[in-house]
N, C-alpha and C positions, 0 to 999 in steps of 0.2 A: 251552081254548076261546078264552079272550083271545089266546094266542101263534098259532093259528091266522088270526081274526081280523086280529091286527097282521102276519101273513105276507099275505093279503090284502089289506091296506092295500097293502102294497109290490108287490102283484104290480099294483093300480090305478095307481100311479104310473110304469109303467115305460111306454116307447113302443113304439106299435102293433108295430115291426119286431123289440122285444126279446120282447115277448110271443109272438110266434106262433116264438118257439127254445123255448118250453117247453111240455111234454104234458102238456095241460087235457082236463079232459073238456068236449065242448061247452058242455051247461049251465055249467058254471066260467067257462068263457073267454066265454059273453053276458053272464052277470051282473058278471062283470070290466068288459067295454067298455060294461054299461050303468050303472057306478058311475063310469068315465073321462068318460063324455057328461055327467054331472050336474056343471057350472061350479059352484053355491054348496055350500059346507060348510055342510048345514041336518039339520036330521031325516033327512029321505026319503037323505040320500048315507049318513047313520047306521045307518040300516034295511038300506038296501043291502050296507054293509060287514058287518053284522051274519047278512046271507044267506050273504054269500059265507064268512064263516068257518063256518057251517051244512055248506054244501057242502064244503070244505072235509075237513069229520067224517068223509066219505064217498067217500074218496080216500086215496091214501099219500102222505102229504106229505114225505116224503125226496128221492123224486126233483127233487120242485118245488126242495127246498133247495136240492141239490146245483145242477139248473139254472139258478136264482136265482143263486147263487154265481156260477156262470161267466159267468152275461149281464152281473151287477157288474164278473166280472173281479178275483174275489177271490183265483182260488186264485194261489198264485203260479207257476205253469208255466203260468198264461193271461198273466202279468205277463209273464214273462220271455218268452213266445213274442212278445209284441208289440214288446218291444222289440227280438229278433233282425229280427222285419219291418223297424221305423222304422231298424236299423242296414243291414240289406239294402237299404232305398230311398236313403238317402244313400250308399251304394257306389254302387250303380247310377247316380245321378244323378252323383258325381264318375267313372265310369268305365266309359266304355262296353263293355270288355271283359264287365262279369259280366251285361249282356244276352244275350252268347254260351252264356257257363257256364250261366242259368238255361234259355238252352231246350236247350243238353243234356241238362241236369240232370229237366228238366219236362216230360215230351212232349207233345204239343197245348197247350201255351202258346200266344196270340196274341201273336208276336212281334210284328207288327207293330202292331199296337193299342202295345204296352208301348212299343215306342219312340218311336212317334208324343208318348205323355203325357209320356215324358221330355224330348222335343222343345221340348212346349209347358210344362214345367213349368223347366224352364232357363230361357227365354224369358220366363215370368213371374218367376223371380227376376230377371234381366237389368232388366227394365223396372221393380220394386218394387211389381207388382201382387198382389192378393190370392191364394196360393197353392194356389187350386181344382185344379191339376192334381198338385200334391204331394201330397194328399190324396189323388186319383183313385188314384195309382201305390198308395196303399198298400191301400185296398180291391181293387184290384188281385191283389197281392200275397199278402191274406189269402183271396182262393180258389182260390191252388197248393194243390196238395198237402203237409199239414202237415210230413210227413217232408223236403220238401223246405226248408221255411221256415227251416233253420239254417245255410243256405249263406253261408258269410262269407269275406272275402278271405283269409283267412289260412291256408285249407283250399281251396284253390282245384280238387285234386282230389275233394271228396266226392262220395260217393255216396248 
């Protein structure tokens, strides 16, 4: 009941956009955002948490783990996919060619969108400004297709 409970705790600290990647049942997922709306650590957020490990009882808590895990980013082929991205957006930004490769590689990519960010994300390094479109590219990035996310210079044929 406690280890339910403290998985509940975690699922309240997590942000609105991580929460709604993992299958709640409704009741779960209000009494979640309405322990997230409670600002002081008092009774009443105690109580709260206290429900939500109740509800909790009445559910299979495996998958929550499993997708808890992945929204951390714990397993490691979430690790390592991220990192083949952050190495894919730095090719990309040193060389214009693997814009080509990925929309071979990608079908309905918006090419043009990607090169625009790369445009302005040069441009913001050029100048030493905050690197808002470096970031863009990699969100970007992580809504290709996964199969595609291992594209690296060095395999410049994959498929």
């Amino acid at each position: 009941m406690i280890e339910l409970q403290s998985l509940g705790e975690e699922l309240v600290t997590l942000a609105p956009d991580r929460l709604q990647r993992i299958d709640l049942t409704d009741e779960l997922r209000d009494a979640i955002r309405t322990a997230q709306d409670m600002r002081r650590h008092d009774d009443a957020r105690r109580r709260q948490l206290q429900y939500i490990g109740r509800l909790m009882r009445e559910v299979d808590v495996e998958p929550i783990r499993l997708s808890l895990s992945a929204v951390r980013g714990d397993s490691a082929s979430e690790i390592a996919q991220l990192h083949r991205l952050e190495k894919l957006r730095d090719e990309l930004l040193a060389d214009e060619q693997v814009l080509f490769r990925l929309a071979s590689e990608t079908p309905g990519i918006d090419l043009q969108h990607l090169r625009s960010l790369r445009r302005a994300a040069l441009l913001e390094q050029a100048q030493g400004k905050a690197p808002r479109r470096y970031r863009e590219i990699f969100q970007f990035l992580k809504t290709i297709d996964p199969a595609k996310r291992s594209v690296t210079r060095d395999d410049p044929h994959a498929e």
